[in-house]
N, C-alpha and C positions, 0 to 999 in steps of 0.2 A: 608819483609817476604812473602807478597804478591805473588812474581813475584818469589819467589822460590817454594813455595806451588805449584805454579802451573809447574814450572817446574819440580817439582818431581811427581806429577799425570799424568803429559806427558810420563815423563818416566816408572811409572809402567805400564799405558796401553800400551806404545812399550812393555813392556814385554811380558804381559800378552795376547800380538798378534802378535805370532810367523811372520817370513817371508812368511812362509805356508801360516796363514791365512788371513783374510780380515773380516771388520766387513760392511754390508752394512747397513746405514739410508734411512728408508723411512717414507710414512708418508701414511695411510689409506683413503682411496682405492689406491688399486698401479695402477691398469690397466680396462680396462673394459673387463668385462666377468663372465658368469656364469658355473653353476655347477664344480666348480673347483675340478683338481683331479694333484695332485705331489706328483709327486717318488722321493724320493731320488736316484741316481743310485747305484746302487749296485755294480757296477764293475770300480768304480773310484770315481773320485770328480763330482760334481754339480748335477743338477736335469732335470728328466723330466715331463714335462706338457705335457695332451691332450688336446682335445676342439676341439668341435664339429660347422661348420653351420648344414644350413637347411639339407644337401643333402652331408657332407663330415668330415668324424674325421681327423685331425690333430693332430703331435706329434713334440712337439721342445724341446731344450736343453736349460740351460742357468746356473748360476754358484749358483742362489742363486734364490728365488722364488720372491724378491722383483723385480729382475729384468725381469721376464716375461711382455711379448706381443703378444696377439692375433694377427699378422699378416699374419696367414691362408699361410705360408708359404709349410709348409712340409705335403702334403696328404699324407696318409697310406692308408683309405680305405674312397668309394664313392659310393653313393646310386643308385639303377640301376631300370628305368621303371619295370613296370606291378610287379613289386617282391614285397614281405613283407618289405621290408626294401627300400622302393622309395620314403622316402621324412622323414621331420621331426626327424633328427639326433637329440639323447638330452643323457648329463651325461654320456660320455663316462668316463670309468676310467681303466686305464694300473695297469695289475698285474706281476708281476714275478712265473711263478709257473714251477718246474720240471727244471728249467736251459732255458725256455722258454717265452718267451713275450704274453699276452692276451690282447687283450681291448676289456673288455663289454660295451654295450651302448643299446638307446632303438630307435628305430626306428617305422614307421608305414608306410602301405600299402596305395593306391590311397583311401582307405574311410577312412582313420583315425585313424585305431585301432592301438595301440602300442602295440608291443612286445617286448621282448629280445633278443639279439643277441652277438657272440663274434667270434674276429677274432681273426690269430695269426701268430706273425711272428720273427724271429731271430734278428732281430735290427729296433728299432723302426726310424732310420732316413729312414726307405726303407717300401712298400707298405706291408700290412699286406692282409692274405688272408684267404683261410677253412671256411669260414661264416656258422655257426649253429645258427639255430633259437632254443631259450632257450625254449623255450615256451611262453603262454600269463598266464592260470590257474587261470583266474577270467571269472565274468560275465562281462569285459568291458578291460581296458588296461593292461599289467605289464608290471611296468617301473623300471628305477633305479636299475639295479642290482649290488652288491657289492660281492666280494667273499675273504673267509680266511679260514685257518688253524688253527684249534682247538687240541690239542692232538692226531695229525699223521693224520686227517681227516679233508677233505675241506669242507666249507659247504656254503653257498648263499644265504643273504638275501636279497629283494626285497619288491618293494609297488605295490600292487594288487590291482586297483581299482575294486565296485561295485556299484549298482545304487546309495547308498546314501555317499559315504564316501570312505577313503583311507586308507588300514593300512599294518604295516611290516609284511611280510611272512617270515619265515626260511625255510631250507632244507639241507640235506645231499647231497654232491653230487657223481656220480662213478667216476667222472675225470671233468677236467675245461669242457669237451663239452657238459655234460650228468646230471640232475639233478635225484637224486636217491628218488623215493619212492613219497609221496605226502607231501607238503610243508604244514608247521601250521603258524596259526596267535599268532605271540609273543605279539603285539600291536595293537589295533586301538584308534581314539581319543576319550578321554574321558573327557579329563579337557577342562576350559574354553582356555583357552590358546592353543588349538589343533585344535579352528575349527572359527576363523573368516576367513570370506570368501568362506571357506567349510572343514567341518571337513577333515585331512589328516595328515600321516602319510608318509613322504617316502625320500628320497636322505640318507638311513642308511650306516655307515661305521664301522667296527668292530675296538677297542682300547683294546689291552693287558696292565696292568700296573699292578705291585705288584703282580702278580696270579690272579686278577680281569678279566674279559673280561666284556667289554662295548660293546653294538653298543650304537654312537649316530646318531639322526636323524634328520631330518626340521619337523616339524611342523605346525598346518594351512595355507591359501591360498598362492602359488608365488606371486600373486600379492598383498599381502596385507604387507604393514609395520609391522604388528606381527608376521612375518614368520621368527620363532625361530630356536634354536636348543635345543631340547632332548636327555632324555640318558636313557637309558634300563640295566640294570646289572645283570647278571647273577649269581645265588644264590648257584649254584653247584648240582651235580646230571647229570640226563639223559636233556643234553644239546634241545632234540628236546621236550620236557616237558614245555609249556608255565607257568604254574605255577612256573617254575623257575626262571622268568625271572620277574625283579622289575622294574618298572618306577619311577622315579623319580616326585615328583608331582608339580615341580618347572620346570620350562626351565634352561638349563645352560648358554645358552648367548641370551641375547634380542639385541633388536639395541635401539641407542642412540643418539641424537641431528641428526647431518646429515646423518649419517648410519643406516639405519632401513631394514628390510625385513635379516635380518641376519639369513642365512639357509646354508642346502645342503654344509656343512662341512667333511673335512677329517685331518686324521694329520698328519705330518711328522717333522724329524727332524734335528735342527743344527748342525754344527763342533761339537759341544761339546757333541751331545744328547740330549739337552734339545727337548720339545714338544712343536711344533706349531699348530696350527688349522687354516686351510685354510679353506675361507668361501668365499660368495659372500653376496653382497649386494646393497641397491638402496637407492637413495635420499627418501629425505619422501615426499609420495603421498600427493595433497594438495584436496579440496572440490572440485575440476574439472576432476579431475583425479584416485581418491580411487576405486580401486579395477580393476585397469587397471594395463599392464605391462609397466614397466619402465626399463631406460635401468641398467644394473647389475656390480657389479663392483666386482673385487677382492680383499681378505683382507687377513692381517695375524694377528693373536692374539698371544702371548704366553700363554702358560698351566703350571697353581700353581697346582699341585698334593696335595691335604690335604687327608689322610686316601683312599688313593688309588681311587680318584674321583676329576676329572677334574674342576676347578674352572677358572676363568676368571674375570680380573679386568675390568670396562666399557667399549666398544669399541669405543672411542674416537678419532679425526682425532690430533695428537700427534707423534711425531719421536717414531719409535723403532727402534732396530740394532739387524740384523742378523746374525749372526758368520760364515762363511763358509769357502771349502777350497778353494786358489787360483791356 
């Protein structure tokens, strides 16, 4: 009975995996790299990834996110002397907006200071260009900008540093180039779990699910193995109203045995639709090393929806399988 059990389980997952598609196994961290950001594409099968070095954004293809590799092949756009934007590329992320390609990212000028920036271009395997400076809007950096559409209107959240700490800004904006009006603080850190290393909030990405809108976020230091991910929820009402916006008083994913530092997530989805959570992460810092950078790896998780709120089983180094089309 044995050897027919299993040959009838063979046979229902050929079913249940058309010629179409393909399921890929991998096993956590897939590749090294941080701030990760994947599109599904829109205009066919498989996905795109950006990522950024010091001094140049990158954009590549590949069929399935398990299979991504930082191999800094395909520049789009590159950081240019004396300008705002001459060195220290970080958290690029590719949007779709208007039938149009954008990638925000944050860069900084020969002293240091980060700002905002976004370019734009009709196919991301070819150089993107129009570079506007978003603005900075703190006493010190703003970095990490993410942008979506809310009820026929786009809006932009972002982490604004100040002398002591870091937290999410909102805004409205007039078009992907232009941020409208003055931006509010939806968050900064308040719990313990928000500020080893240094209190901070920022890498936010917005999540529609059930009529919900999420952003979630990273949380305390990049360099420290408690660098979580957070979730903010929206209560309804006049969306630029901080009071309407709930934190969660729990993180929603930590790191665990080898994967720790699990931040700076976004999500996207399978063949099928189901929700993934793209993240990066690092080995655990040992007593020679805490509160230094390490190097970053990428991850994928799947997402249990319980009552319209994102849940996560531990992120463990274990196969999972990705459903995609071929």
């Amino acid at each position: 009975m044995k050897p027919l059990l299993a040959f009838l389980l063979t046979a229902l997952l050929a079913v249940s995996v058309s010629a179409d598609y393909g399921v890929s196994k991998f096993t956590d961290p897939i590749c090294g790299g941080a701030d990760p950001c994947v599109v599904k594409n829109p205009e066919g099968k498989g996905y795109w990834y950006v990522y950024s070095s010091d001094k140049a954004v990158f954009a590549e293809y590949a069929l399935t996110p398990a299979d991504f590799r930082y191999d800094f092949r395909n520049k789009v756009f590159e950081a240019r002397p004396n300008t705002l934007y001459a060195k220290e590329f970080w958290a690029p992320e590719l949007h779709r907006l208007g039938g149009k390609w954008y990638i925000y990212f944050t860069a900084a000028d020969d002293s240091g200071l980060h700002r905002m920036f976004v370019v734009s271009g009709d196919d991301p395997t070819k150089p993107f260009g129009d570079i506007k400076c978003m603005g900075d809007y703190e006493d010190d950096n703003a970095i990490d900008q993410t942008v979506f559409e809310y009820k026929g209107k786009l809006y932009t959240s972002f982490s604004a540093r100040n002398k002591d700490h870091q937290k999410l800004m909102l805004a409205e904006m007039k078009s992907p180039y232009e941020i409208k009006g003055a931006p509010v603080c939806v968050s900064r850190p308040e719990y313990d779990w928000e500020k080893p290393g240094w209190p901070i909030n920022e890498g936010s990405y917005a999540v529609k699910h059930g009529g919900k809108l999420h952003l979630i976020f990273a949380a305390a230091g990049a360099t420290m193995d408690e660098y979580c991910i957070g979730l903010l929820t929206f209560g309804g009402g006049d969306i630029m109203n901080p009071a309407n916006w709930k934190k969660h008083p729990e993180p929603i994913l930590r790191g665990q045995g080898n994967i720790q530092g699990t931040g700076h997530g976004m999500f996207t989805q399978d063949a099928d639709g189901n929700d993934w959570l793209v993240f990066h992460c690092n080995r655990p810092h040992n007593e020679e090393n805490r509160g230094q950078w390490l190097a970053r790896f990428l991850c994928l998780q799947p997402v249990v929806w319980i009552d319209d709120i994102p849940h996560f089983s531990p992120v463990v180094e274990k196969p999972k399988y990705f459903k995609y089309e071929r």
